[in-house]
C-alpha positions in Angstrom: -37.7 13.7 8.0 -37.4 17.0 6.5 -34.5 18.0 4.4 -33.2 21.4 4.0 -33.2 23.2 1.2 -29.8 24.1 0.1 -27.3 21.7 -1.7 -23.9 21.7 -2.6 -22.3 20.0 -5.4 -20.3 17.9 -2.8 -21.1 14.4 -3.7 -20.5 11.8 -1.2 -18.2 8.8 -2.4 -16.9 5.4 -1.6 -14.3 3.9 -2.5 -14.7 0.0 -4.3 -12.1 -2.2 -6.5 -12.5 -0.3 -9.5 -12.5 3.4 -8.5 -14.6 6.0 -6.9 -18.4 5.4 -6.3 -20.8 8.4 -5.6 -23.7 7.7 -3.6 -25.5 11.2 -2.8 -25.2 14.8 -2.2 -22.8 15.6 1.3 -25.8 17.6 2.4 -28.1 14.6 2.4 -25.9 12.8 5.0 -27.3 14.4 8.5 -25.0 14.0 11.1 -25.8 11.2 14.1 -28.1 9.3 11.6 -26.8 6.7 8.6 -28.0 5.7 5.2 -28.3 2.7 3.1 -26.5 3.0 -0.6 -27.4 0.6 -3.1 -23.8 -0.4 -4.3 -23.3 -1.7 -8.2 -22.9 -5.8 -7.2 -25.9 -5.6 -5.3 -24.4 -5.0 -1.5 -25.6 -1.9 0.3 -23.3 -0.1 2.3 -24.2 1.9 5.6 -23.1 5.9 5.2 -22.7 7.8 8.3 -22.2 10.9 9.2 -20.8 12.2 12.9 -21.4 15.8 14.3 -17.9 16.7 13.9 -18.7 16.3 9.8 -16.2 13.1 9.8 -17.8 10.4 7.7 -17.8 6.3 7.5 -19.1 3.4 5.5 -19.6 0.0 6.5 -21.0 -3.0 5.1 -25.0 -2.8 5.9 -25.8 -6.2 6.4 -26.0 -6.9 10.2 -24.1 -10.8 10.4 -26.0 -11.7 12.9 -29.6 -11.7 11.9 -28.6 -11.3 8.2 -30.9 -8.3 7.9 -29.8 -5.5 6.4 -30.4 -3.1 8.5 -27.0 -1.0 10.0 -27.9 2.1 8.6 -30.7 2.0 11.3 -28.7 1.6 14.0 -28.3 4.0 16.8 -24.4 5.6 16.9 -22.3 6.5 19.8 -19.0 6.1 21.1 -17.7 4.2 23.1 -13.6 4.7 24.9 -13.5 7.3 21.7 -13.7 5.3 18.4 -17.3 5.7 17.0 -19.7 2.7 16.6 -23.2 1.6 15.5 -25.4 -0.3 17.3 -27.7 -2.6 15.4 -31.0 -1.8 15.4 -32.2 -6.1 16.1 -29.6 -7.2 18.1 -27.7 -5.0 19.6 -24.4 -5.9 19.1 -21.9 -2.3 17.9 -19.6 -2.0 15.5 -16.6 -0.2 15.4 -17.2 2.5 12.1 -13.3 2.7 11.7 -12.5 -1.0 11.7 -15.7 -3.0 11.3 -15.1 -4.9 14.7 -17.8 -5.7 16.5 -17.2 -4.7 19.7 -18.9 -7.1 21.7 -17.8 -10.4 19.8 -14.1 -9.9 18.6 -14.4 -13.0 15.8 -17.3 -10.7 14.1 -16.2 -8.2 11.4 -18.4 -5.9 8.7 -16.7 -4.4 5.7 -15.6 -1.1 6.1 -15.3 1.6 2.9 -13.1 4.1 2.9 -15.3 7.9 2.3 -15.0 10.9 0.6 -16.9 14.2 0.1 -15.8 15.4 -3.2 
C-alpha cells in the first residue's frame, strides 16, 4: 500500500472510560479498508473509514475464531447500515451497533470516533 504524501493535523480518536484516545492521522484512514489500533489495556480496536468520510470503531477481535482480525475484513452494506465481514468466517457486523448480522446473540464493542 502506498500512502500519500500530504497530512493534516486531524488526528483520529476514540472515545474509552477515561477520555479521548488518538490513534493516527485522519489521512491514514483510507476509505473502504480498516485498521487495527493498539488500545492502552491491551484490546485493539478495528478503525474504519467509509467513502462518504463517515468513520467507525469496533472491537477487533472476531468472537468467533478469537482471532483478531476485523480490521481485515471486507465492508459493505447491507439494507443501508454499514458492516464488516470477517475475514475467517464470514460472519458481518453491523459498524453502528456491533450486531452481527447473521447471529443476533453475537455482539463486538463499538467506539464512538472522532477526527479532531
Amino acid at each position: 500500500m502506498t500512502l500519500a504524501p500530504e497530512t493534516t493535523d486531524l488526528k483520529v480518536q476514540l472515545r474509552l472510560e477515561d477520555g479521548w484516545f488518538a490513534i493516527c492521522d485522519l489521512s491514514l484512514l483510507i476509505p473502504g479498508r480498516g485498521v487495527a489500533a493498539l488500545l492502552p489495556d491491551g484490546r485493539q480496536a478495528a478503525v474504519f473509514r467509509d467513502r462518504a468520510g463517515r468513520m467507525y470503531a469496533i472491537d477487533n477481535r472476531d468472537p468467533f475464531s478469537g482471532a483478531a482480525v476485523l480490521s481485515r475484513g471486507l465492508t459493505g452494506t447491507h439494507q443501508g447500515r454499514p458492516f464488516v465481514a470477517s475475514p475467517l468466517l464470514k460472519q458481518r457486523f453491523d459498524l453502528e451497533s456491533g450486531r452481527c448480522l447473521d447471529d443476533e446473540t453475537v455482539t463486538v464493542t463499538t467506539y464512538e470516533v472522532r477526527a479532531q
